[in-house]
N, C-alpha and C positions, 0 to 999 in steps of 0.2 A: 469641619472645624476651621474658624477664622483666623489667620495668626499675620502675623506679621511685626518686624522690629525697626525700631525708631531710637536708636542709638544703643543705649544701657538696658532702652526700653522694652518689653513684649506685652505685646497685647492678646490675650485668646475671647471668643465667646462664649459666655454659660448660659444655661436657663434664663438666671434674670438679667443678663447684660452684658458688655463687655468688662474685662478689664485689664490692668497693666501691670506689670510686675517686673520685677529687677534680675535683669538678666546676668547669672554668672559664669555665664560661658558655655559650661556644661548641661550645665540646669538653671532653671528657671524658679524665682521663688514670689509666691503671691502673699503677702501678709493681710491680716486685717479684712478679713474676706470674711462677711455678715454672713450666719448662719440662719438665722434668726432675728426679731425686731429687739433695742434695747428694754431689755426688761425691766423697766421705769416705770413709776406714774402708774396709772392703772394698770401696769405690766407687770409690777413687783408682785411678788408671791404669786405668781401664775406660768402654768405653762408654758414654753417657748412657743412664738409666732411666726411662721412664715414669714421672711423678707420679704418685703415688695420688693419687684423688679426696679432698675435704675435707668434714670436717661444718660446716654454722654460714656463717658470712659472712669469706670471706678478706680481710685489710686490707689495701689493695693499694695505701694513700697514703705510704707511707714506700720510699724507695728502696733495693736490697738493695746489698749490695759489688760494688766489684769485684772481676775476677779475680788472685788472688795476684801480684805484679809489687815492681819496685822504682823509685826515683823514677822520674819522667818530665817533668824539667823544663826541658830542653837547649832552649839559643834556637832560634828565635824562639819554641817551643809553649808555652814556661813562662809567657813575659810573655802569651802572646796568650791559652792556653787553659786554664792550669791556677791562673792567680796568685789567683782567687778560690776561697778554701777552702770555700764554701759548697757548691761545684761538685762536690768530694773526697767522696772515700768509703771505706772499711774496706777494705782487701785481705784476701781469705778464696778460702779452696779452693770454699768454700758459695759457688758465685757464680752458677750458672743461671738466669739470670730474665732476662724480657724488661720491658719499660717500652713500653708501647703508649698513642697517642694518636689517638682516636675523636670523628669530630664527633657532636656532640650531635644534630643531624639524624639521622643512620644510627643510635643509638640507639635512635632515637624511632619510626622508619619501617616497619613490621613487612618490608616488603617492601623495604627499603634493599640494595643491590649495592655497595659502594664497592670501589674499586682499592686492594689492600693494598701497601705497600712496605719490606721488612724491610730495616734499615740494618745492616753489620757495619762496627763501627770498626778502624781501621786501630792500628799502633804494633811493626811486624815479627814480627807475631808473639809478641812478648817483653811486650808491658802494651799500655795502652790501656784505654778504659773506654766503658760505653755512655754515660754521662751526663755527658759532654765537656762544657765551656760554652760550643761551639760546637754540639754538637746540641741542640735541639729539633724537634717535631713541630707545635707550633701552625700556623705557616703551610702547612702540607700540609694540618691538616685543612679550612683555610678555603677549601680549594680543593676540598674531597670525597675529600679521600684520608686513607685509614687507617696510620700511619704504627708501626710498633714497631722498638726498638733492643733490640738482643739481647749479654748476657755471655755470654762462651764461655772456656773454658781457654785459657790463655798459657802462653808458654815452657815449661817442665821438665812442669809439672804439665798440658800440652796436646798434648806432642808427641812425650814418653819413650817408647820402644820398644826392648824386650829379650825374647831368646828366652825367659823364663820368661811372660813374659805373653803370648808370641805361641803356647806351648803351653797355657797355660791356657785360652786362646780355641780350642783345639783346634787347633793348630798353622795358623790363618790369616790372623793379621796382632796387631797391636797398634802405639799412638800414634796420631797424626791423632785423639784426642780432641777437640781445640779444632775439627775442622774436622766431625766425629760433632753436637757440641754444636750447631752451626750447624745442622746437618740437625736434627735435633730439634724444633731452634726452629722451621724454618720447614715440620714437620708440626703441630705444635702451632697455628700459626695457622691451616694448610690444615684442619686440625679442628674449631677456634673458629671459623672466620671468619664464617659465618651468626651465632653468638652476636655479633660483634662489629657486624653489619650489614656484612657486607662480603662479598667476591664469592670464593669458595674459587680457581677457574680465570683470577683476576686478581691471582696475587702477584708482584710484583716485589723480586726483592734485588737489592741496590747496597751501594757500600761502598769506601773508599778507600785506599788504600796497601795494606799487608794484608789489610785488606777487600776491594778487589777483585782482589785475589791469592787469596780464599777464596771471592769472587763467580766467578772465573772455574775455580777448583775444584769447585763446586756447579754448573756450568754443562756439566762437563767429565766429570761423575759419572753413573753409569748410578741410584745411588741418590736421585735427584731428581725422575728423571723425570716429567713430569705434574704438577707441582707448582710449577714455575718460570714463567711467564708471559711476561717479561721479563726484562733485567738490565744493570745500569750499575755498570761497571768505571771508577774516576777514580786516576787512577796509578798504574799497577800492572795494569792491563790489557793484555795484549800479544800478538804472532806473530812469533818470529822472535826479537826483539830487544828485551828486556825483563828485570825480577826473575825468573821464573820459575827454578827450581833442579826437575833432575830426582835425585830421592833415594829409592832403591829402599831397600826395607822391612830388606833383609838388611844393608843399611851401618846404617841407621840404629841396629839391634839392636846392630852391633858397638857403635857410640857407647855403649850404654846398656850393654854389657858393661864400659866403657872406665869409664863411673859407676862401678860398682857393685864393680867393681874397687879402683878408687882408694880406695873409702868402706870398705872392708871388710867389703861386706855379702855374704851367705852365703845367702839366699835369700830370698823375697820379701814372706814372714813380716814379716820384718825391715827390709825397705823399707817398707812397708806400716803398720810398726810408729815408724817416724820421721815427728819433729815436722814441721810446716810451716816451721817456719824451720830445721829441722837442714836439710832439702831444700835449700832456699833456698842457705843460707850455701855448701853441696857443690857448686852449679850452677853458681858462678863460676870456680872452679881446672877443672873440668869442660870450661866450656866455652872457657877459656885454649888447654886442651889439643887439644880437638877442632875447632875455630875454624881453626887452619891446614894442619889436613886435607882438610877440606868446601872450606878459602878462602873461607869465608861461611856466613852463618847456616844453621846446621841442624835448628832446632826448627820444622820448616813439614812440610805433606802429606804424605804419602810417597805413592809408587808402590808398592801394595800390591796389586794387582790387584782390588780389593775396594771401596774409596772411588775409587782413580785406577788405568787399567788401562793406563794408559803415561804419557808426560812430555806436559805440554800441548800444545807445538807438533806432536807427535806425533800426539792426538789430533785435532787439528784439519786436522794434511794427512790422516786417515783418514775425518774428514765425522762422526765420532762427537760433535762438541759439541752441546750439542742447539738444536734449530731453531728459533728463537725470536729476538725483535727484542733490535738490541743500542744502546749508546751508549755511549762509551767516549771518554776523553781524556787531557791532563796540564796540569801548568804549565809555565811557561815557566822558572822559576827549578827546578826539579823535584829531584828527590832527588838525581840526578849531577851539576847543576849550583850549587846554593844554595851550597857551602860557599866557591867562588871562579867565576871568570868569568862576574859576576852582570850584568854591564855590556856585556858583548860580545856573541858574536852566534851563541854556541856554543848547539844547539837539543839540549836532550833526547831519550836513545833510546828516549825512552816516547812521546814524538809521530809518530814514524816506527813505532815499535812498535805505536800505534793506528791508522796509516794501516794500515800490511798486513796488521790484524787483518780490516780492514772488506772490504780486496783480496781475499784471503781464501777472506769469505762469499762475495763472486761470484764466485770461482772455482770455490767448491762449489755455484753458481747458487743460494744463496739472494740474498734484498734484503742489499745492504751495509749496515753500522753507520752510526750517528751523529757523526761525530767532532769534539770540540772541543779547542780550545787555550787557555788561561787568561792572558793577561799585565798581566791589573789590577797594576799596582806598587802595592803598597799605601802608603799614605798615614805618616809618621811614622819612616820608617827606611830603610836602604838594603837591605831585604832582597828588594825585589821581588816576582814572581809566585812565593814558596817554595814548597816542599811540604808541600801542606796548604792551602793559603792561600784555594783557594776557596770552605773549605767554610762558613765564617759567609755570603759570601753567597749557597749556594743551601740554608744551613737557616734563613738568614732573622733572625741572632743576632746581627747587627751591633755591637748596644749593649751587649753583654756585652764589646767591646773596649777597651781604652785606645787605639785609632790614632784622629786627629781627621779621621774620616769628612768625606768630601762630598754634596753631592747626587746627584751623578751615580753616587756608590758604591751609594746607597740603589734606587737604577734600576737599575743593572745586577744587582742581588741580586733584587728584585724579576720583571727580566727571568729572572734563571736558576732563577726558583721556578717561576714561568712552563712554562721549556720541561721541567724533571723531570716537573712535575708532569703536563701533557699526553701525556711519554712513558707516565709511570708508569700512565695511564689508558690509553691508545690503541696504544701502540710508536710513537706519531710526534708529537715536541714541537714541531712548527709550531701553531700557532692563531692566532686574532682580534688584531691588531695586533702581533705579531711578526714580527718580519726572517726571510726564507726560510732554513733551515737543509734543503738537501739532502742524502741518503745520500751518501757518501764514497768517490768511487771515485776517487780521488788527493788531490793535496796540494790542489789548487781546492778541494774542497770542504770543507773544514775551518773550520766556524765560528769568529769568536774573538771572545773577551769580554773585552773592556779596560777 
């Protein structure tokens, strides 16, 4: 490994190049690190492409866009995660890149192994960003863990599928780009990861709402295989009874026949040949239309035999998820409950949905999951345990909030860096002065963090 620093600056070598990153003492942070070619131009609606290698030294201290989207600012996320514009970024089709954070130790250590942990943000599928003011990687690296956040295609431009692109592909699938990008991303690091001093056979993805809707797609996928480590599913992980939607490849087509119809367009020339926002503006009446067909979002994975070879729960009574330590939970306010009966005693179908995920595993005799329950009420409003709500305290970004924090908030955030972190390393987030967290084989065993 190449390294050396030039003031603020470090520079390491990867596969395709060098490049430079902004050094914070401790750790080292690479931004805007191509995963993939921008998926533009004859790019759009296709698979992610190999980057070319680069000549010279890549600048990797500026962050790239996100993925094309539109606002994202509905309570409680606006006040809590977006109200600081410094946090904002560009919406672009160009959005491929990961943002990875590297301690400065595993840098330095020619023979460094660190635990990688690729983060997928959540937002339905439809927007979301990697560089939330809720994520950071600082506190992961001070623990020895190598942490990267990955942009992936959203909604229209992530998930469209139409028999003209499913013959261009040679009649075998097309869409599930956004969920293609992911896999990408986490060959890319399975590639780099000796460049970044870290361990190829120890990567972990996690990821929440969406994320782990695409954590347990990646989990669920024969395209993965050997490359996954671990994985943690935080709302949106589930068996039985959860978000999961099964959407075979040949509805989805119709949908995008249903596009392309409405739009007047005549072939794919001419798709292909429209602006970024003519797309945009067409998705909305688009998905008026197709909204109460599905009965719910339809721009997610399809079952295409090729990324997903059945519906998840499916896969999972067939023993094909792959075999690997899991950890998986929700909040107490959670995405069916935050918008009323915030006060009562109504529990989420995603807590029971992570009980029988864990049920499950030992029924297929592997070790059962992880499970936790979240009902810190947070501090300054009556929104409670929402959805989302855990994630500033296990990336460690408290003070990026306006709620007037307590002590005790600061400990419990602290504690759940704690046990990610020890999973993210081992598949088992007990250690050195933490409270016993047993695998989950019923509702007893269910951690919770208040």
């Amino acid at each position: 490994m190449f390294v050396m620093e030039k003031g603020e600056i470090m520079i390491i070598r990867t596969v395709y190049g060098e490049m430079r990153g902004v050094d914070h003492g401790e750790y080292v942070e690479f931004r805007r690190v191509p995963y993939a070619k921008p998926p533009v131009g004859e790019l759009r609606f296709k698979a992610p492409v190999r980057p070319d290698a680069w000549e010279g030294v890549l600048d990797a201290t500026e962050y790239a866009p996100k993925a094309f989207q539109e606002g994202n600012n509905g309570a409680p996320w606006g006040k809590d995660f977006y109200a600081d514009p410094s946090f904002d970024r560009v919406p672009s089709e160009d959005c491929l890149y990961l943002n990875i954070w590297v301690p400065k130790s595993a840098l330095e250590d020619p023979d460094a192994s660190c635990p990688i942990a690729m983060w997928i943000h959540g937002g339905a599928f439809m927007g979301g960003y990697a560089t939330e003011s809720e994520f950071d990687g600082a506190a992961y690296t001070k623990r020895g863990v190598i942490l990267a956040s990955v942009e992936y295609r959203c909604n229209i431009f992530g998930f469209f599928a139409h028999p003209w692109l499913t013959a261009e592909n040679g009649g075998k699938t097309s869409g599930s780009y956004g969920s293609l990008d992911q896999i990408a991303a986490l060959e890319w690091l399975y590639e780099n990861a000796k460049c970044l001093g870290g361990d190829p056979e120890n990567i972990t993805v996690f990821g929440q709402s969406a994320g782990a809707m695409s954590t347990q797609t990646l989990i669920s996928s024969d395209l993965t295989r050997g490359k996954i480590a671990k994985a943690i599913l935080q709302s949106g992980g589930s068996y039985g009874q959860g978000l999961h939607r099964k959407l075979p490849l040949a509805q989805q087509e119709q949908f995008g026949e249903m596009f392309t119809e409405m739009n007047g367009i005549t072939s794919l020339e001419q798709l292909r040949a429209m602006s970024t926002e003519e797309i945009a503006a067409a998705m909305g009446p688009w998905m008026e239309k197709v909204f109460p067909i599905f009965k719910g979002l339809f721009l997610i994975p399809l079952v295409d035999g090729i990324l997903l070879k059945d519906g998840y729960y499916e896969l999972m009574d067939q023993g094909k998820i792959h075999d690997i330590p899991y950890m998986l939970g929700a909040t107490e306010n959670d995405i069916d409950v935050q918008e009323e009966n915030r006060t009562n005693d109504k529990v989420t179908f995603l807590l029971p949905g992570s009980i029988d995920f864990s049920k499950k595993l030992a029924e297929l005799g592997r070790k059962p999951a992880y499970v936790y329950y979240f009902t810190r009420k947070l501090p300054g409003d009556g929104w409670g345990a929402y959805h989302s709500s855990e994630l500033m305290y296990m990336f460690g970004t408290l003070d990026r909030c306006w709620r007037p924090w307590e002590e005790h908030d600061y400990e419990l955030s602290e504690r759940m860096i704690d046990y990610w972190c020890n999973f993210i390393r081992t598949g088992d987030p007990n250690g050195e002065g933490l409270p016993e967290w047993r695998p989950c084989t019923g509702e007893g065993d269910v951690i919770e963090f208040n």
